[in-house]
N, C-alpha and C positions, 0 to 999 in steps of 0.2 A: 593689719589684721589683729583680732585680737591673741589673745594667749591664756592658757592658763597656769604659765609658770609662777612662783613666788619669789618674792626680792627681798631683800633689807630695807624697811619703814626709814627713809632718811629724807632730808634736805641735805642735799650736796651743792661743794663748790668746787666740786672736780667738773673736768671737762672731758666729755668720750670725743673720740675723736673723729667720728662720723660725722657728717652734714653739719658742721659746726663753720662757721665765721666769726670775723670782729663785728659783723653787726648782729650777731644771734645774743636776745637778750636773757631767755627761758629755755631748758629742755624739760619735757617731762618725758619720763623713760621708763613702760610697761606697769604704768600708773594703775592701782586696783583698790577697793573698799568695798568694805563689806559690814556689817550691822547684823551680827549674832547669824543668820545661817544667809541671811539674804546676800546676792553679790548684787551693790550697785554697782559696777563695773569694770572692767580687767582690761590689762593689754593696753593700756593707751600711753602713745608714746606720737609726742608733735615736737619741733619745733620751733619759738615765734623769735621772731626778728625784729631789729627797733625799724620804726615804721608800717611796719606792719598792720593791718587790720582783720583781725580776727573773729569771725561771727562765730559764736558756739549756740548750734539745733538740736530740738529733739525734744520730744512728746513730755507733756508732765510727768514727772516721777522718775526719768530717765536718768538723774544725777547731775545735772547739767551746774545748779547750786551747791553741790557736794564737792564738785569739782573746785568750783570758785572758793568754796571754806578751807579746801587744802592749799590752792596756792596763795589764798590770804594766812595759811598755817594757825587757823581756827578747828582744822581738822586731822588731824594725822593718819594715814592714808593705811590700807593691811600690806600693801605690798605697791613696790614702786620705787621712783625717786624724784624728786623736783630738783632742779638746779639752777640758781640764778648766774649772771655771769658780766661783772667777773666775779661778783659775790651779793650774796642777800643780803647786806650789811651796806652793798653801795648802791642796789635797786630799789629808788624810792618807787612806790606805789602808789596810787592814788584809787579810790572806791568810789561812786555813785550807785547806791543803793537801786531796790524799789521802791516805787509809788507810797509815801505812807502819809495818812494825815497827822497835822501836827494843831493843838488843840488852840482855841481861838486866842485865848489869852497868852499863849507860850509867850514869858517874857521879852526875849532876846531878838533886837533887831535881826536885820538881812544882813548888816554889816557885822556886826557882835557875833549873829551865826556863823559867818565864812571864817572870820577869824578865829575863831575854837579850833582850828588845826593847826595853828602858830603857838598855842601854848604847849608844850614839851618842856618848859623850862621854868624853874622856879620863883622869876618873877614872874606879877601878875597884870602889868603892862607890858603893852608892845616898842620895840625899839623903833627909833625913825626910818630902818631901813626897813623892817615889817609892816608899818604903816605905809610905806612905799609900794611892799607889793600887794599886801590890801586893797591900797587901792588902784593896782593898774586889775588885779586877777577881777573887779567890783565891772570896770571899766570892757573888761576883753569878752565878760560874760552878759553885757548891757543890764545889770543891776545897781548903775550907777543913781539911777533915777530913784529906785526903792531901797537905797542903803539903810535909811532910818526907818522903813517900816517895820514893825513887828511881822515876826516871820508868822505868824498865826494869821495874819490878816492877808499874804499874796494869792494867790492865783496859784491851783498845782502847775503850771507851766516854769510859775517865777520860782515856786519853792524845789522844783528840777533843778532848775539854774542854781541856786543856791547852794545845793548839794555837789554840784559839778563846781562849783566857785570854787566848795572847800577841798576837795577832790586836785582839783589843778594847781593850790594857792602855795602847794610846797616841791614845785613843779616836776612830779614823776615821771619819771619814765617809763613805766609801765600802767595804763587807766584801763581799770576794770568796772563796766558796767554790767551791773545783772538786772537785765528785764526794767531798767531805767527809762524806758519810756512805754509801758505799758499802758499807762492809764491817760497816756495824754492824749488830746488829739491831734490831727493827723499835721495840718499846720508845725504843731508846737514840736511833735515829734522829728520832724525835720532843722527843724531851728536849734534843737537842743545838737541834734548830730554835727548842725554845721559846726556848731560852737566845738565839738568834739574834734572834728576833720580841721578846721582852724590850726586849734592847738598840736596837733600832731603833726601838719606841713611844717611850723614855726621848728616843733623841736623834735622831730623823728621820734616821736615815745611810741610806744608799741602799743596795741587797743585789743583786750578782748571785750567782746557784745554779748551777750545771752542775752538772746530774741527769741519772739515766734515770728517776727514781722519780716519776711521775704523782701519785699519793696524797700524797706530801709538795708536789708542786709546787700542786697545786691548793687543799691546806690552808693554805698559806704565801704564794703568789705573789699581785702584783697584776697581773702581765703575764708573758708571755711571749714569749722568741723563738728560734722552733723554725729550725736548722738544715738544711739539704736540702741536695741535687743540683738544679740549677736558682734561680728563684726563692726567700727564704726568706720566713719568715711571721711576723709579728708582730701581737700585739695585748693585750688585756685578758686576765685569766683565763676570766672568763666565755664567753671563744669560741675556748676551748680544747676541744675535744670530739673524740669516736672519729672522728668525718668527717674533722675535721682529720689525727690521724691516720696515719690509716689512706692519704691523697689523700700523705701526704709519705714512706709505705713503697710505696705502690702500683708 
């Protein structure tokens, strides 16, 4: 339910000691933000677990990206806490954006793209064991074929993948999609998730989704947690249904 008390603005690496295990990778705990008088919203407090798959619902404008900029810590939250575990400092992350075009000429191959998330370091080549994973993550995502194409010239299905290459390529534990398969079609949209579901049987990494897409959330998800006006709603996939719903547009 939600709440309207207030907390201390933190990222923690404490642990409460409720519903917590060794495979709990996140808490967020009466998570709230707000934007000068408006509340995008209060009281949220989940769980995720490594393995896990997380669908995050809910109507445009509901915060569902507010949310994802706080636990990427792009946003600092009015009240709340996030907590990684066993620290934010040892939960890599991984991000696939959404749908955005990329201009025809953009110089930079499909390979040269994926790799821009191995530069953290102040040389400007890659070592042979980075070239290593280049090119299995090139391989695990089937962009093996269009490594040397210019990323201006694929296919939004290919330039998804590619995004998901770099996302994986530093193998997180935690992969956060927002609305990453929006613009695809229906085909591609499933190809990119297998590729998702793949990676996550291989390495237990924890998955949130932000969808509007029902048919993918319930082929993929282990839980959900649907966004609203008022209270919001979380649970298993299994008790995700039209009631549901339908009680959170009513």
């Amino acid at each position: 339910m939600a709440s309207n008390e207030t907390h201390q603005t933190i990222y923690s690496n404490d642990q409460p000691d409720s519903q917590l295990t060794e495979d709990t990778i996140m808490t967020v705990d009466k998570l709230g933000m707000k934007f000068g008088q408006k509340t995008v919203f209060q009281g949220l407090t989940f769980t995720l677990k490594r393995g896990e798959f997380l669908s995050v619902l809910g109507e445009n404008g509901i915060g569902k990206t507010t949310l994802i900029r706080i636990l990427l810590q792009q946003l600092r939250p009015t009240a709340g806490e996030v907590s990684f575990l066993p620290s934010r400092s040892q939960v890599t992350i991984g991000y696939v954006p959404q749908f955005r075009n990329v201009d025809n000429e953009y110089p930079l191959t499909v390979r040269d793209f994926v790799g821009l998330a191995l530069h953290d370091h102040l040389t400007p080549w890659w070592s042979k064991h980075e070239k290593q994973r280049l090119n299995q993550v090139l391989r695990e995502t089937d962009l093996t074929r269009i490594a040397h194409t210019p990323l201006g010239r694929v296919s939004g299905g290919e330039l998804q993948k590619a995004y998901l290459a770099q996302a994986l390529i530093r193998q997180p534990q935690l992969l956060i999609l927002d609305e990453s398969t929006a613009s695809l079609d229906n085909n591609m949209k499933f190809e990119l998730l297998d590729l998702v579901k793949q990676y996550q049987q291989q390495t237990q990494a924890a998955v949130i989704f932000v969808t509007h897409d029902l048919p993918l959330t319930k082929k993929y998800s282990t839980n959900f947690l649907l966004m609203q006006p008022g209270p919001y709603q979380l649970g298993t996939i299994d008790e995700l249904n039209e009631t549901v719903l339908e009680a959170a547009h009513a």
